[in-house]
PQR file of N, CA, C, O and H, with PARSE charges and radii, in Angstrom:
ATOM      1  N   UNK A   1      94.327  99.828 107.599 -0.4000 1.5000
ATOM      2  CA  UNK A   1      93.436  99.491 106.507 -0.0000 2.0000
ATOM      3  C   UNK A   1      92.994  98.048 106.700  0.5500 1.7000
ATOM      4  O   UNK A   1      93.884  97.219 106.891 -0.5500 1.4000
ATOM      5  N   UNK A   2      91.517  97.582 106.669 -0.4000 1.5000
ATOM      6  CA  UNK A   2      91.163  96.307 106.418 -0.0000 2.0000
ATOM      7  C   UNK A   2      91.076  96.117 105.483  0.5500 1.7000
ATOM      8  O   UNK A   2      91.309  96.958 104.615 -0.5500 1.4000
ATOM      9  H   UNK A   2      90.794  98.255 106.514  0.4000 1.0000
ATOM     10  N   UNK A   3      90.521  94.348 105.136 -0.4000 1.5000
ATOM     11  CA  UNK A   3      90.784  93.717 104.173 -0.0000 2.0000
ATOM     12  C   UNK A   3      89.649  94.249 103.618  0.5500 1.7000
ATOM     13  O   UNK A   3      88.663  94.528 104.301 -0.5500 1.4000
ATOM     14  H   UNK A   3      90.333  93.664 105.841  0.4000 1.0000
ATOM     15  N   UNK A   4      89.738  94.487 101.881 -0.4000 1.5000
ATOM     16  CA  UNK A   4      88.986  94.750 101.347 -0.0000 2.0000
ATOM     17  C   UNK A   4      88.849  96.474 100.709  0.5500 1.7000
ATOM     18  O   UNK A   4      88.354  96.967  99.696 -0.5500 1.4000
ATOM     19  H   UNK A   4      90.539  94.261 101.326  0.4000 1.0000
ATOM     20  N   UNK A   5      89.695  97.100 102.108 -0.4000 1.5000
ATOM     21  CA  UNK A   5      90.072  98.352 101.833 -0.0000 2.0000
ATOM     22  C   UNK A   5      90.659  98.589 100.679  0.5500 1.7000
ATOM     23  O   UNK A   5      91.235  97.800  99.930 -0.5500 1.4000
ATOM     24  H   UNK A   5      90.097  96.700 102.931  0.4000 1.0000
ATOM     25  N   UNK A   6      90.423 100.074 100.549 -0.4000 1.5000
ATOM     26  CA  UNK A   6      91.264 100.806  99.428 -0.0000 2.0000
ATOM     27  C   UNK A   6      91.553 101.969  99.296  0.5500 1.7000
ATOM     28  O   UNK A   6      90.707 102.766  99.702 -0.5500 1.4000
ATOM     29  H   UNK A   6      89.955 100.715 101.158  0.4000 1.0000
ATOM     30  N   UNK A   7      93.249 102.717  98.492 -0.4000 1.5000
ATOM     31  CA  UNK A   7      93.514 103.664  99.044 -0.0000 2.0000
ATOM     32  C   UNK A   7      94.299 104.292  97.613  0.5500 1.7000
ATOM     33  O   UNK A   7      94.544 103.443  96.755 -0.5500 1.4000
ATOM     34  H   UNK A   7      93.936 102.070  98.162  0.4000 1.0000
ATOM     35  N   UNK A   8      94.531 105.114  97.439 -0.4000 1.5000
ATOM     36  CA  UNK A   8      95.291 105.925  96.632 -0.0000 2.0000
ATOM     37  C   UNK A   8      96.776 106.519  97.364  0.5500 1.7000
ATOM     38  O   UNK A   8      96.790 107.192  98.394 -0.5500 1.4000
ATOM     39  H   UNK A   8      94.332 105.803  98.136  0.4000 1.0000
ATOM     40  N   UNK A   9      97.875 106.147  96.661 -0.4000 1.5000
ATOM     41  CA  UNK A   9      99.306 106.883  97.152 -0.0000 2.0000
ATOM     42  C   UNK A   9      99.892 107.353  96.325  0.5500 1.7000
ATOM     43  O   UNK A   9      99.953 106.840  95.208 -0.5500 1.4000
ATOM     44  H   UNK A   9      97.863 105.601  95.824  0.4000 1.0000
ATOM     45  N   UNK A  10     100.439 108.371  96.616 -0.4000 1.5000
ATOM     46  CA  UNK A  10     101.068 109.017  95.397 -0.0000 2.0000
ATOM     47  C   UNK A  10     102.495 109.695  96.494  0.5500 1.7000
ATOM     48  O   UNK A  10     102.758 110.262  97.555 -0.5500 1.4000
ATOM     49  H   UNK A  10     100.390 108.788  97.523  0.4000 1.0000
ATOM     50  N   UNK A  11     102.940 109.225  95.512 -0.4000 1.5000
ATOM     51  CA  UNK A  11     104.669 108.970  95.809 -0.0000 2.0000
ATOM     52  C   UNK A  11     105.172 109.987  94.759  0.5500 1.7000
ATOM     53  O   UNK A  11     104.889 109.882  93.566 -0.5500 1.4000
ATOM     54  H   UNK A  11     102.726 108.765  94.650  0.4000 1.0000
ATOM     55  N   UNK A  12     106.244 111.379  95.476 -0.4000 1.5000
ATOM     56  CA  UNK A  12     106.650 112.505  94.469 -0.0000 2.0000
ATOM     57  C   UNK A  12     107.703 111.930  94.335  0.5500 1.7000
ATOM     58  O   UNK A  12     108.262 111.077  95.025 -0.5500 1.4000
ATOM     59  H   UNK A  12     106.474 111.465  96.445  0.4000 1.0000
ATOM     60  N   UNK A  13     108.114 112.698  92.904 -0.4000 1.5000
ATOM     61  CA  UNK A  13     109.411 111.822  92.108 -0.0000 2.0000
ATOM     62  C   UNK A  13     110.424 111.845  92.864  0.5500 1.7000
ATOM     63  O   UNK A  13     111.251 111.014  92.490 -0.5500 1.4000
ATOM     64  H   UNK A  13     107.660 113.390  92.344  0.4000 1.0000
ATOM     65  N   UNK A  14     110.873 112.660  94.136 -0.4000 1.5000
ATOM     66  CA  UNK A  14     112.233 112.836  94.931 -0.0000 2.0000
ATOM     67  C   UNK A  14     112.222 111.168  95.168  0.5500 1.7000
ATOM     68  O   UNK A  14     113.266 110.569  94.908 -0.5500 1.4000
ATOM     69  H   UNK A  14     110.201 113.336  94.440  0.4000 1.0000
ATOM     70  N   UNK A  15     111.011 110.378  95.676 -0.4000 1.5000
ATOM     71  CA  UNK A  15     110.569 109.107  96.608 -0.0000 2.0000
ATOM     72  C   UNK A  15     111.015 107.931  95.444  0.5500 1.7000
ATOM     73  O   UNK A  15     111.849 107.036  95.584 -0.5500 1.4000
ATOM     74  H   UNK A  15     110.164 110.864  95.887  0.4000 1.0000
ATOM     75  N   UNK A  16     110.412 108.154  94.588 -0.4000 1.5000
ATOM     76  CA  UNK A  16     110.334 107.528  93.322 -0.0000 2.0000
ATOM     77  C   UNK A  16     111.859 107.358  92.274  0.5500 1.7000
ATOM     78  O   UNK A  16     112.863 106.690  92.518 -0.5500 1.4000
ATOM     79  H   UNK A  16     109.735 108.881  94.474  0.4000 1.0000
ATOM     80  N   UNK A  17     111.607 108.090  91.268 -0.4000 1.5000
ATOM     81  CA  UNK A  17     112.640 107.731  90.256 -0.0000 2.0000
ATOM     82  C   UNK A  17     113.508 109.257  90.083  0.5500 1.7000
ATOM     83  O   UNK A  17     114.344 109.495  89.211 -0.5500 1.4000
ATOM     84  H   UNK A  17     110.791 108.633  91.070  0.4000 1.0000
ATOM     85  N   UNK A  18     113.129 110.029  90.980 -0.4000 1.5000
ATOM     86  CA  UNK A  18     113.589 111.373  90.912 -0.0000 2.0000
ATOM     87  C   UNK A  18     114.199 111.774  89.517  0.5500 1.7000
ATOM     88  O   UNK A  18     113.731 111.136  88.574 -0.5500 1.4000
ATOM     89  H   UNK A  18     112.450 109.836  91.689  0.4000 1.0000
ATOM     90  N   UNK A  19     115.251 112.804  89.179 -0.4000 1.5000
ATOM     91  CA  UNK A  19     115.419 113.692  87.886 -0.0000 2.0000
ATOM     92  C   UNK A  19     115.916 112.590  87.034  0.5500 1.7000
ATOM     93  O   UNK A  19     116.340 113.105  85.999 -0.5500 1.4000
ATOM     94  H   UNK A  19     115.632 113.322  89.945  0.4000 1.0000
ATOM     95  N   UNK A  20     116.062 111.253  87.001 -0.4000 1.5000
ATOM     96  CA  UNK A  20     116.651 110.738  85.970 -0.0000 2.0000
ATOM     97  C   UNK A  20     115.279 109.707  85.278  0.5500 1.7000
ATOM     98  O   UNK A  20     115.399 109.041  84.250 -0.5500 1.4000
ATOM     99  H   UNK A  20     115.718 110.835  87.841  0.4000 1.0000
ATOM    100  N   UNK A  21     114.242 109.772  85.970 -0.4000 1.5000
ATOM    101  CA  UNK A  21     113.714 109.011  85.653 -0.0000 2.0000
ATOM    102  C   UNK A  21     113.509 107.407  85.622  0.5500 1.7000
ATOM    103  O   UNK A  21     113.601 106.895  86.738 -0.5500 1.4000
ATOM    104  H   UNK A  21     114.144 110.313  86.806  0.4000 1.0000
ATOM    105  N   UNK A  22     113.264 106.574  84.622 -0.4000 1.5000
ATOM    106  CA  UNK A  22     113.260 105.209  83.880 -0.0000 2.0000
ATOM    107  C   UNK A  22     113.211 104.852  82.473  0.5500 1.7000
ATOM    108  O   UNK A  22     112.310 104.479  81.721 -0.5500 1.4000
ATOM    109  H   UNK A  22     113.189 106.990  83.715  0.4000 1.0000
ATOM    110  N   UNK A  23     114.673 105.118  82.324 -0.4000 1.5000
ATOM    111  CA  UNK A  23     114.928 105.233  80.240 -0.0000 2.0000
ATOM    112  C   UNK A  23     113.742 106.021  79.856  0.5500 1.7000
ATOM    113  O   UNK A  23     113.468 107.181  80.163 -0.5500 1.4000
ATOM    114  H   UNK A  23     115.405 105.420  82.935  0.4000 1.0000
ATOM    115  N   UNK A  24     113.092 105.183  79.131 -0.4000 1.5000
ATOM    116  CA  UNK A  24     111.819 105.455  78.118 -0.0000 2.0000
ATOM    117  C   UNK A  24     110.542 105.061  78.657  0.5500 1.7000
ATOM    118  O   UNK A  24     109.640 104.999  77.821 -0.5500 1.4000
ATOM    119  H   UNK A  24     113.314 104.241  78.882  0.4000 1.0000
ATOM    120  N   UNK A  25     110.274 104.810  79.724 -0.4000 1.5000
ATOM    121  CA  UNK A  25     108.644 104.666  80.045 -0.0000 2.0000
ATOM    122  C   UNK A  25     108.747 105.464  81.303  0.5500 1.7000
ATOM    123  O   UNK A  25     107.731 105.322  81.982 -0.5500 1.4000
ATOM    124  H   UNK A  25     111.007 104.860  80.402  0.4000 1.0000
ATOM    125  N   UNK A  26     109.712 106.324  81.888 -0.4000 1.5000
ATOM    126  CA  UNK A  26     108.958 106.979  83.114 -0.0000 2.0000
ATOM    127  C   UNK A  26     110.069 108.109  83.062  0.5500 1.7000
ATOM    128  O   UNK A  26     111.213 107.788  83.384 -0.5500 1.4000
ATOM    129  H   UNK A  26     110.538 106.439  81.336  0.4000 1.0000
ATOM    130  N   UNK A  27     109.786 109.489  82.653 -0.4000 1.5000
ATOM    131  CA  UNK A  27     110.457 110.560  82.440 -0.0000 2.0000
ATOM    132  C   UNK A  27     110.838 110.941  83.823  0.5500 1.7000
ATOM    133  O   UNK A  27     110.121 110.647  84.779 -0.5500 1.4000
ATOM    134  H   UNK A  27     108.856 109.750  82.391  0.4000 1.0000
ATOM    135  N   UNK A  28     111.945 111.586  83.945 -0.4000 1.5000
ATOM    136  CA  UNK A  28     112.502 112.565  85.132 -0.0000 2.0000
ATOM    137  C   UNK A  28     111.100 113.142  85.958  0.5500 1.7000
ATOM    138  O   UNK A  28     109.921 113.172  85.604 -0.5500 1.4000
ATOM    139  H   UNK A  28     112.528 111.825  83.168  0.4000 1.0000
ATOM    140  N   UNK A  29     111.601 113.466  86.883 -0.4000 1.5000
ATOM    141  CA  UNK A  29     110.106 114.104  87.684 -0.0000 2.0000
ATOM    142  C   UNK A  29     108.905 113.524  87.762  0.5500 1.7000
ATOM    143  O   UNK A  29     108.168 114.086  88.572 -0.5500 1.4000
ATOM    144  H   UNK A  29     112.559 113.442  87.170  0.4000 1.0000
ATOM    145  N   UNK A  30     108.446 112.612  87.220 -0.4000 1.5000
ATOM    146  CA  UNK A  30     106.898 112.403  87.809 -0.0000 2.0000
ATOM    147  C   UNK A  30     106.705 111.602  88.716  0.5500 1.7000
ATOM    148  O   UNK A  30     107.357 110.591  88.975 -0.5500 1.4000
ATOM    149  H   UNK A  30     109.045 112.155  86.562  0.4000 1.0000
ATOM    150  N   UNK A  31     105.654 112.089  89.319 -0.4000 1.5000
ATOM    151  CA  UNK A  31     104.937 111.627  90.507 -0.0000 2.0000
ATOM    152  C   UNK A  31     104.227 110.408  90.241  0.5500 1.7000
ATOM    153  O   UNK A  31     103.737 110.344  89.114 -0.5500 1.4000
ATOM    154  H   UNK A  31     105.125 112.910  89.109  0.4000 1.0000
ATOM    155  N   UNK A  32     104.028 109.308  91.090 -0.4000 1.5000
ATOM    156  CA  UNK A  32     103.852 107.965  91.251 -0.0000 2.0000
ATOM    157  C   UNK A  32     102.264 107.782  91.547  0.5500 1.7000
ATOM    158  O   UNK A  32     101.885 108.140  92.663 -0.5500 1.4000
ATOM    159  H   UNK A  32     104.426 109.360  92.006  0.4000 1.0000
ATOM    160  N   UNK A  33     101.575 107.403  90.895 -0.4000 1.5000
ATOM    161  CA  UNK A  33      99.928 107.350  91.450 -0.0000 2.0000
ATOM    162  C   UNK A  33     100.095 105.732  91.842  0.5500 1.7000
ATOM    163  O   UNK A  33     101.061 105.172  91.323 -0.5500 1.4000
ATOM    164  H   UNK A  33     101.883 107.113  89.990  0.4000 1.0000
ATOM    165  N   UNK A  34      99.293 104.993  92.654 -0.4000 1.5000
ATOM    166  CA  UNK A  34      99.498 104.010  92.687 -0.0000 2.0000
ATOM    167  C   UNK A  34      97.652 103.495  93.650  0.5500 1.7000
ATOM    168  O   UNK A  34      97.288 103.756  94.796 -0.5500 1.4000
ATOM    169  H   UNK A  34      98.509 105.448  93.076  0.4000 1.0000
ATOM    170  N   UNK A  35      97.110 102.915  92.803 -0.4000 1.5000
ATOM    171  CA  UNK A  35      95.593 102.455  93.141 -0.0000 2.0000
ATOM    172  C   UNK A  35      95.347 100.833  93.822  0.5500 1.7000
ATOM    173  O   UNK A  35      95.020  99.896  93.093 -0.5500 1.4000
ATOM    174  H   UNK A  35      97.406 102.703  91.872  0.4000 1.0000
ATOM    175  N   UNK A  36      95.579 100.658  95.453 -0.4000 1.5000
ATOM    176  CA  UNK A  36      95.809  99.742  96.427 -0.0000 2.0000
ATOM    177  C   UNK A  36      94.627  98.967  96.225  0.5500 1.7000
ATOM    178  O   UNK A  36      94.043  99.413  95.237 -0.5500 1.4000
ATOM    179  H   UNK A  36      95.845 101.419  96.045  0.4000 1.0000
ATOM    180  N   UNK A  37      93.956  97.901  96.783 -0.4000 1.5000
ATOM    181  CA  UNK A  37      93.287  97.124  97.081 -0.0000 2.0000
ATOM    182  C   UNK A  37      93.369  96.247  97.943  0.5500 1.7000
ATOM    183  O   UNK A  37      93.320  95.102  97.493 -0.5500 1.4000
ATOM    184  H   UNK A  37      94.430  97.539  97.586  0.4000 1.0000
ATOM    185  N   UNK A  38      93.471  96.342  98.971 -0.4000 1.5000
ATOM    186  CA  UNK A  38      93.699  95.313 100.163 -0.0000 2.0000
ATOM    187  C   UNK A  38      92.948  94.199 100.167  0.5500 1.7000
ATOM    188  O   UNK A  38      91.742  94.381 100.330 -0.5500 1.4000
ATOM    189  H   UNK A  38      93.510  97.272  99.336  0.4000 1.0000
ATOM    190  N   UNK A  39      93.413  92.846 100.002 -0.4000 1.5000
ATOM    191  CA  UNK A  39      92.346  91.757  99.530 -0.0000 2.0000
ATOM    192  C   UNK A  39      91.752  91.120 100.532  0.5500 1.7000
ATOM    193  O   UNK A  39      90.555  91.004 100.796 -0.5500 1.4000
ATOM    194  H   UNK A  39      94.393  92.698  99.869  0.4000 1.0000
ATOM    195  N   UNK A  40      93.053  90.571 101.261 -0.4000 1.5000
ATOM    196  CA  UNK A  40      92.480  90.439 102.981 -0.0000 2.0000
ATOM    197  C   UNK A  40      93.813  90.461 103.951  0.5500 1.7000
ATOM    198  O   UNK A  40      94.850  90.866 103.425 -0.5500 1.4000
ATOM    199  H   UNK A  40      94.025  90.666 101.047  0.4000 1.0000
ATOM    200  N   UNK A  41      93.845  90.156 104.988 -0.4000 1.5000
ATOM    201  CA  UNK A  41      95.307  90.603 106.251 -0.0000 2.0000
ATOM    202  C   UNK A  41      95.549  89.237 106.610  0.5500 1.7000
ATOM    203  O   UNK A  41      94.509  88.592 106.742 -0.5500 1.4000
ATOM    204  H   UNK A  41      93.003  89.827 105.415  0.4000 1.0000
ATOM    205  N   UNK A  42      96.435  88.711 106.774 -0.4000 1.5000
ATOM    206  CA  UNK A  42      97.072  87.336 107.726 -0.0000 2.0000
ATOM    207  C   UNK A  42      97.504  87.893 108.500  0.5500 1.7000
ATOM    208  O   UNK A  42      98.304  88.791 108.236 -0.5500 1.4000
ATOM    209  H   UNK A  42      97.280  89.235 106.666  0.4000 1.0000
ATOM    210  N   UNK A  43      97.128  87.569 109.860 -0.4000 1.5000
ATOM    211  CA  UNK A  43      97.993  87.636 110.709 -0.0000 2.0000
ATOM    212  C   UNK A  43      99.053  86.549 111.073  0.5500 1.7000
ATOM    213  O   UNK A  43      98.857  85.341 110.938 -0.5500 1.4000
ATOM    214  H   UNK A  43      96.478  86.840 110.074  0.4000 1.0000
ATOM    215  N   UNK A  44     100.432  87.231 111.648 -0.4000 1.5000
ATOM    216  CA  UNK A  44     100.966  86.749 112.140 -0.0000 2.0000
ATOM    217  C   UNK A  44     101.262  85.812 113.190  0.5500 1.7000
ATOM    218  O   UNK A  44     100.592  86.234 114.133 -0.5500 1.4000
ATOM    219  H   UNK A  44     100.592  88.212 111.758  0.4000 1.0000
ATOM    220  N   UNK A  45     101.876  84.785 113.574 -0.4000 1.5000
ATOM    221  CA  UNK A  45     102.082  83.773 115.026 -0.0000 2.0000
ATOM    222  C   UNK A  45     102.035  84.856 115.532  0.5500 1.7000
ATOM    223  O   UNK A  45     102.194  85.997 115.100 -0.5500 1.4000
ATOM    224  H   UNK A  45     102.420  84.442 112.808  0.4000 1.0000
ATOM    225  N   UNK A  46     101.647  84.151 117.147 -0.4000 1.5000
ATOM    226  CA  UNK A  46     101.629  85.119 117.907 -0.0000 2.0000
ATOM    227  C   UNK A  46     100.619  86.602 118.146  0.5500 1.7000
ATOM    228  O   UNK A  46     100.673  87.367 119.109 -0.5500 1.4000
ATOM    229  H   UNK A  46     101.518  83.223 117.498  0.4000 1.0000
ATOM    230  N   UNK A  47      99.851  86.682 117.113 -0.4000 1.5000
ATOM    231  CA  UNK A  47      98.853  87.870 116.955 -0.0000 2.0000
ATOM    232  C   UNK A  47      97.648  87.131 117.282  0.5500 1.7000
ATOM    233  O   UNK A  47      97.548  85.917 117.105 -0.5500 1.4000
ATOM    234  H   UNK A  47      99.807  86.061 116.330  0.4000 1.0000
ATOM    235  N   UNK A  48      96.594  87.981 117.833 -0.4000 1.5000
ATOM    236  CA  UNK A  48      95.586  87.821 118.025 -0.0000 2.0000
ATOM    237  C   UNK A  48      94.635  88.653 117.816  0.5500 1.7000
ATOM    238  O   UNK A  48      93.475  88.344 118.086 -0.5500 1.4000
ATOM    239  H   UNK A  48      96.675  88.967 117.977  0.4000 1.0000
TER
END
């Protein structure tokens, strides 16, 4: 992905918070939507 890119991931609850959830804001089982924006990349020393 370049900078500027953007992507949608969705992470199933096994990945996530699986059957127990997060107390009171994220029930057992659900699936993770998560909306990326890549702003820009640094590279590393050594990269070119």
């Amino acid at each position: 992905m370049r900078g500027g890119g953007k992507a949608l991931f969705l992470v199933p609850s096994r990945l996530a918070y699986g059957p127990t959830g997060n107390y009171y804001t994220i029930p057992g089982f659900t699936p993770l939507l998560f909306n990326v924006e890549l702003v820009r990349v640094k590279q590393g020393p050594g990269k070119k």
